[in-house]
Every structure is written in C-alpha cells, then in structure tokens.
C-alpha positions as CSV (number, residue, x, y, z in Angstrom):
1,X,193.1,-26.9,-125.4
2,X,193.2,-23.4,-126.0
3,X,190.1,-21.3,-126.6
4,X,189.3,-17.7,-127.6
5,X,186.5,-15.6,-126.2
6,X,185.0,-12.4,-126.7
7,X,181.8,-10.2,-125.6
8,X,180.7,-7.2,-127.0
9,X,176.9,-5.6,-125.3
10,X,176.3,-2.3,-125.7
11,X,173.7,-0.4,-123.9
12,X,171.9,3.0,-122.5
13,X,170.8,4.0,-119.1
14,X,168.8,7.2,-118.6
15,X,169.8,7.8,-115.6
16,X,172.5,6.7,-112.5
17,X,172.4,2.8,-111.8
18,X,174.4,-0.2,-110.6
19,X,175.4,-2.4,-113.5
20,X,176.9,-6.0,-112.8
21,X,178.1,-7.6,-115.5
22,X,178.9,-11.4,-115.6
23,X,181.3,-11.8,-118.8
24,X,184.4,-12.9,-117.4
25,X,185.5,-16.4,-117.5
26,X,185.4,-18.1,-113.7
27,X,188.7,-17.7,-111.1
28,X,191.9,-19.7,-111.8
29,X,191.0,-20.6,-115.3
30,X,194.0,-21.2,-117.0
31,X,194.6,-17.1,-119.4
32,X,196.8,-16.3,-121.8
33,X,195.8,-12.6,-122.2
34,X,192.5,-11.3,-121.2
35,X,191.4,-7.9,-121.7
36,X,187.4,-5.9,-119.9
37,X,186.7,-2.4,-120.9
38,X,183.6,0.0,-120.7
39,X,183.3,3.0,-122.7
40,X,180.6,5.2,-121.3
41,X,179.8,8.3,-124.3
42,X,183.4,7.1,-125.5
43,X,184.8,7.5,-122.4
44,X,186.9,4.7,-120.1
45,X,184.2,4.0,-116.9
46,X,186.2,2.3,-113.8
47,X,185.4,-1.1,-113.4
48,X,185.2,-3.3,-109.8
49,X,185.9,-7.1,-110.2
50,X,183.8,-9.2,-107.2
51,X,184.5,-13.2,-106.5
52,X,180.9,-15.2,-106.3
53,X,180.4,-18.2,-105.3
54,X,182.0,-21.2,-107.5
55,X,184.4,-18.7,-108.5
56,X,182.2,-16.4,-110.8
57,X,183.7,-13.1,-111.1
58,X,181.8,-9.9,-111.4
59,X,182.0,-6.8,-112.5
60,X,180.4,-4.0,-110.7
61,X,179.9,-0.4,-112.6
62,X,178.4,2.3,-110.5
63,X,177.2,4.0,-114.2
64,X,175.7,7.5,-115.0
65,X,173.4,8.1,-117.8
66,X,174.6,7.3,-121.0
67,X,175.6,5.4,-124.1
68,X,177.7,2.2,-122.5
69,X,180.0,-0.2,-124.6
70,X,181.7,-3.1,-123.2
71,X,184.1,-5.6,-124.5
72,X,185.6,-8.7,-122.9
73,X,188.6,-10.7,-124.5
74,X,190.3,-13.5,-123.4
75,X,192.5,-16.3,-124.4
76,X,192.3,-19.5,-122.4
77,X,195.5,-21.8,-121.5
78,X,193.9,-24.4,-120.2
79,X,191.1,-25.6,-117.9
80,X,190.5,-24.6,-114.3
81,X,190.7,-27.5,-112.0
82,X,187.5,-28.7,-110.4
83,X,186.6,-27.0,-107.2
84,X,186.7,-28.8,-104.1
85,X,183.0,-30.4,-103.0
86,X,181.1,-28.4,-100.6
87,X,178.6,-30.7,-98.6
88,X,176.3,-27.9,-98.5
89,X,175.8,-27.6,-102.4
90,X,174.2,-31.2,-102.6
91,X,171.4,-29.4,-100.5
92,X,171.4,-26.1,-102.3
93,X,171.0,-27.8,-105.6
94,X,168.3,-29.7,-104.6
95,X,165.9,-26.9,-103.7
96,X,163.2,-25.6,-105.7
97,X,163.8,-22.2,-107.4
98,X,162.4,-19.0,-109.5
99,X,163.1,-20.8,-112.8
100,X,163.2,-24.3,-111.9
101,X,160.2,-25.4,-109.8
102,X,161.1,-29.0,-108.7
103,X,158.2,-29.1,-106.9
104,X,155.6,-28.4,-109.0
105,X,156.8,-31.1,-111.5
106,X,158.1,-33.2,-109.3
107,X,154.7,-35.9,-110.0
108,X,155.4,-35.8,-113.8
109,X,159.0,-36.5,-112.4
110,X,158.0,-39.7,-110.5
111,X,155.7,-41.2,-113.5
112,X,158.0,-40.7,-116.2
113,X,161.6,-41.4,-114.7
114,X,160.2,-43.7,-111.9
115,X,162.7,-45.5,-109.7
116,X,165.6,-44.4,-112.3
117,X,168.9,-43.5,-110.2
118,X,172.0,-42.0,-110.7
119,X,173.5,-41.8,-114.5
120,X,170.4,-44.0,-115.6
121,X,168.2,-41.1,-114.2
122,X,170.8,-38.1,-115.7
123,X,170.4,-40.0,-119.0
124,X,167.0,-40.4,-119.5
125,X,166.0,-37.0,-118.2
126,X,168.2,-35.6,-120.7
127,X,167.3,-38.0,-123.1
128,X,163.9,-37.1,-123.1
129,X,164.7,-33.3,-122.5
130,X,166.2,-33.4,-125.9
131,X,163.7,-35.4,-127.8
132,X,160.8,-33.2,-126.3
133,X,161.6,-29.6,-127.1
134,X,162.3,-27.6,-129.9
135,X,164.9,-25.5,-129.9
136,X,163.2,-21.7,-131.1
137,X,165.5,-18.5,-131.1
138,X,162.8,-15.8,-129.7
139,X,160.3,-18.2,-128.4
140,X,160.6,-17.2,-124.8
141,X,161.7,-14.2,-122.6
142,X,163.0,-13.5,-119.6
143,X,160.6,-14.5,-117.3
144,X,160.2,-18.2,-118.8
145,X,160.8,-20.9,-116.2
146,X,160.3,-24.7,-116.4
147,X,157.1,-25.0,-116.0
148,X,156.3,-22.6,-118.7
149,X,158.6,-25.0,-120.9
150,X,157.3,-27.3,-119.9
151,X,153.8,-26.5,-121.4
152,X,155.0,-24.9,-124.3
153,X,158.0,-27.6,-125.3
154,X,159.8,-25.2,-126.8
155,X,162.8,-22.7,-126.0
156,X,166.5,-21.7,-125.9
157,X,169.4,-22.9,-123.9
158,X,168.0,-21.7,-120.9
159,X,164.7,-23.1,-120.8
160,X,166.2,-26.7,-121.7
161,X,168.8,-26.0,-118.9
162,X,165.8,-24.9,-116.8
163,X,163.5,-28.0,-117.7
164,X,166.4,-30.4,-117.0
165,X,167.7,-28.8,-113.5
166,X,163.8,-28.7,-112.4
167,X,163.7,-32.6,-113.4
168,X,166.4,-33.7,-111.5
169,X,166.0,-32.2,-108.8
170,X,162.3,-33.4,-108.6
171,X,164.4,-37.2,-108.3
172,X,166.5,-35.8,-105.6
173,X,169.2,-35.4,-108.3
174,X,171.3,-32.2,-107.2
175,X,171.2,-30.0,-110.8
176,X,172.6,-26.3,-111.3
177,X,172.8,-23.8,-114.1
178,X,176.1,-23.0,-115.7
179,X,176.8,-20.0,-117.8
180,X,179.7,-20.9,-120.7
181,X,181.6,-20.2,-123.5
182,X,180.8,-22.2,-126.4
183,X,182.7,-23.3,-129.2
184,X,181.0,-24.4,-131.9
185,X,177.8,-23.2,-130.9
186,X,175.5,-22.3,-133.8
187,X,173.7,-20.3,-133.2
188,X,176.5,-18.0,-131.2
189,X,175.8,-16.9,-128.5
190,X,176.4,-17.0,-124.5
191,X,175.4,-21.0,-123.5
192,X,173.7,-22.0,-120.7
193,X,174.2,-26.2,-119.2
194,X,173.7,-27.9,-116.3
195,X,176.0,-30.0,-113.9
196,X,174.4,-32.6,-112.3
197,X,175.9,-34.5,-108.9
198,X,176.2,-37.8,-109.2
199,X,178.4,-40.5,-107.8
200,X,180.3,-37.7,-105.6
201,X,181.0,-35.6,-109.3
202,X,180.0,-32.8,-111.2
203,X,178.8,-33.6,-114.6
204,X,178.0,-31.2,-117.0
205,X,175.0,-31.8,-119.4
206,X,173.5,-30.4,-122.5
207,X,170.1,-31.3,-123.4
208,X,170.1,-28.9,-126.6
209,X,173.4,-30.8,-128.2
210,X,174.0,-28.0,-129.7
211,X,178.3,-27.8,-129.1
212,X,180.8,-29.9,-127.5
213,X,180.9,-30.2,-123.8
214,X,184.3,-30.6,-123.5
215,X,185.4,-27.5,-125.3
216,X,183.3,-25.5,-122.8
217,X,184.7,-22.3,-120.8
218,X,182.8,-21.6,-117.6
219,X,181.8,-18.5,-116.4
220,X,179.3,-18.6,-113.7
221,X,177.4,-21.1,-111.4
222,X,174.2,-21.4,-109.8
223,X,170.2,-22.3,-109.1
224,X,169.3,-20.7,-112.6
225,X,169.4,-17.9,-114.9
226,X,169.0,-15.6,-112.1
227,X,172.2,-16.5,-110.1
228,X,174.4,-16.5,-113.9
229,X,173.0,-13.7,-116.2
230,X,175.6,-12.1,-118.5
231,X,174.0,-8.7,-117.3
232,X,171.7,-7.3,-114.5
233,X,171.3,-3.8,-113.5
234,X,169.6,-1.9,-110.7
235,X,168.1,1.7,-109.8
236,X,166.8,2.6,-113.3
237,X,165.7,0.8,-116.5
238,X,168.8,-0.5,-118.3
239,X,168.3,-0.4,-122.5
240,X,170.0,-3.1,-124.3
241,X,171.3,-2.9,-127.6
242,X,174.0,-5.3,-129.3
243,X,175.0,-8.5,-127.7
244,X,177.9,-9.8,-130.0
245,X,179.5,-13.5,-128.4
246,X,182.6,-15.1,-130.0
247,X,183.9,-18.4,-129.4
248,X,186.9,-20.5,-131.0
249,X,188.7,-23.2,-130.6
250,X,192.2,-24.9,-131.7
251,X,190.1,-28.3,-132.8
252,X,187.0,-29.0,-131.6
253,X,186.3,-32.5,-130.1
254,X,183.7,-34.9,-130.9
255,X,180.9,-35.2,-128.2
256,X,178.8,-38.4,-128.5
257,X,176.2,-36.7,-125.8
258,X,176.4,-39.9,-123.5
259,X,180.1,-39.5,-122.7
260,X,180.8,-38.3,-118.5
261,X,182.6,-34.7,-118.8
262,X,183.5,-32.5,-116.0
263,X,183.6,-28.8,-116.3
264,X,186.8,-27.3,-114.7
C-alpha cells in the first residue's frame, strides 16, 4: 500500500541548543522518495541521522539561535518487515514508567480485568479504554500521564495510549508506545498506539479508533511519550510554533477494531 507523509514544525531558540527531532519514518521501511530539511533564518542547517532502538531514526541538530523550519517528505513502498523478537523487551515493556504507572493502577487492574489473559485481556482493556474516555483536543499537556487520565477520563492519543500501556502492563501484559503516520486520522496530526505482546507477537492497538490500523507508518518505539516525541530539545528553551502533519493513502482499508494487525 503506498502512503504519503509530510511534517512541517517550525520553531525559535534564543540561544545555542541540541535539537532532536523524531519525524522520520523507522529503518528499512519500504521509500519511494523521501526528502528532511532545516532552514535556520532561511538558511540550510546540517543535519545528523542516529539509529534508536526498534529502528527509530533521529535527527540530531546542534542549532544556534534563531528562526528554524523543518520539513520531512516521504513516500512509502511498502511495509517494513517486523523486527526480530528480543527476549529482553517482554521485560522492558512490562516495567512501570514516567507516563504509564503500572503500578499505581495496577489494583484497579486486578478488579476490573480479573483473571482475563491474553487477547481476552488486550480486548477488554481496550474495550473499556475506548468506552471510558473522551477524546478532547487541548485537554491535557505535556506532563499528563495515566494516572492523571485516569482521573480525568479524558485526553488525546497519548493519554489513551498511556492509559492502555499502564493497564496492561499492570496484568503482566508487555505494552509500548508507538509514534505513527496516520491516514485517515481526523483530526490530523502525528498518532500515538500501542503494541501489545501477546502469543509471541506484536499487536498494535488503538483505543481512540480514530484511523485504520493497517494503513499505519511507524516511526518510533518505546515505554511512552518520552522515548517517541516528534521533538525534544536541550541547553535552552525551545519555542514552538506550527506543527503541520499530512497523511494519505492509495485506499484506505476498513478496520473493524477487533481484527489482529501487526505494525511492520
């Protein structure tokens, strides 16, 4: 299936800081064409691509002060194959972290889901992950983590993303964060899922519902918004301005929300 993507942020710094952005689709997805350029006061800036883990690849700007554009293109061939299992991640992705606190939850977790298993326990969570919240452009920031969520039942992608991963891990489900490519998604925007490990698989998950799974481009992997954000910065306060996100496909397929789909 082929897909077009695109990412347009513009920001300022005020002064000298180390910008990493996280727009690129993952490693060994399947490209057509794909273009990354930054524009600092009009102005090419050099770029440094670095591999993390699950193939996310980052780009590292050492950046003066100034007026920054960016703007990623790509058009995708087809779908990365799924990496290889690493032992070690069914661990990882059972842990606790910032934005997904297994462990505080974890006795809501027992009474709701009890001695649910496997895809039973993936559905329900999600299920009820669905029903629960309402999806609220603006109604959290930043900082937001499950448990805040949680008691608010309200959010974006990455609070349902967050609310799901902390729920399933709280069952001793292994749950991460994935940071996508949408089509279809309305609003637009970047998209934030989880994979869940079941069965000796990957599946990917969307509590909000809000586009087809299968039409989905990855772009980074990990605990939770912190290990996947589009953009972090260091050194000095980073000012952001216009966060444009395009995402098309040829046809988009039907997604019943129940169906088992892999994310290359």
């Amino acid at each position: 299936m082929q897909r077009t993507v695109s990412a347009d942020l513009r920001f300022d710094l005020g002064a000298t800081s180390d910008v990493i952005l996280s727009l690129a689709v993952a490693a060994a997805t399947g490209l057509f064409t794909e273009t990354l350029t930054c524009m600092r006061n009009g102005e090419a800036v050099p770029v440094t691509e670095l591999i993390d883990r699950h193939g996310a690849r980052l780009h590292r700007v050492r950046a003066d002060a100034g007026s920054y554009v960016v703007r990623y293109d790509a058009v995708i061939a087809a779908d990365r194959l799924p990496e290889p299992l690493d032992p070690v991640d069914v661990i990882r992705y059972l842990r606790p972290s910032r934005y997904a606190e297994s462990d505080r939850i974890a006795s809501f977790a027992a009474q709701t889901f009890g001695g649910a298993q496997g895809f039973e326990l993936l559905d329900r969570v999600v299920d009820w992950v669905s029903n629960t919240l309402s999806y609220v452009p603006g109604s959290s920031v930043g900082t937001d983590s499950a448990m805040s969520t949680f008691a608010s039942s309200e959010g974006v992608c990455r609070d349902y993303a967050h609310l799901t991963i902390a729920l399933l891990r709280a069952r001793d489900l292994p749950a991460r964060m994935v940071s996508v490519y949408a089509p279809g998604l309305s609003p637009m925007d970047f998209h934030a899922v989880v994979e869940a490990y079941v069965d000796g698989a990957w599946y990917v998950v969307d509590a909000t519902r809000l586009a087809p799974r299968q039409s989905l481009v990855r772009i980074a992997t990990g605990r939770d918004a912190s290990d996947v954000a589009f953009l972090t910065n260091h050194w000095t306060g980073l000012t952001l301005g216009d966060v444009s996100v395009t995402a098309t496909a040829e046809a988009l397929p039907r997604d019943d929300g129940w169906s088992r789909v892999q994310l290359g």
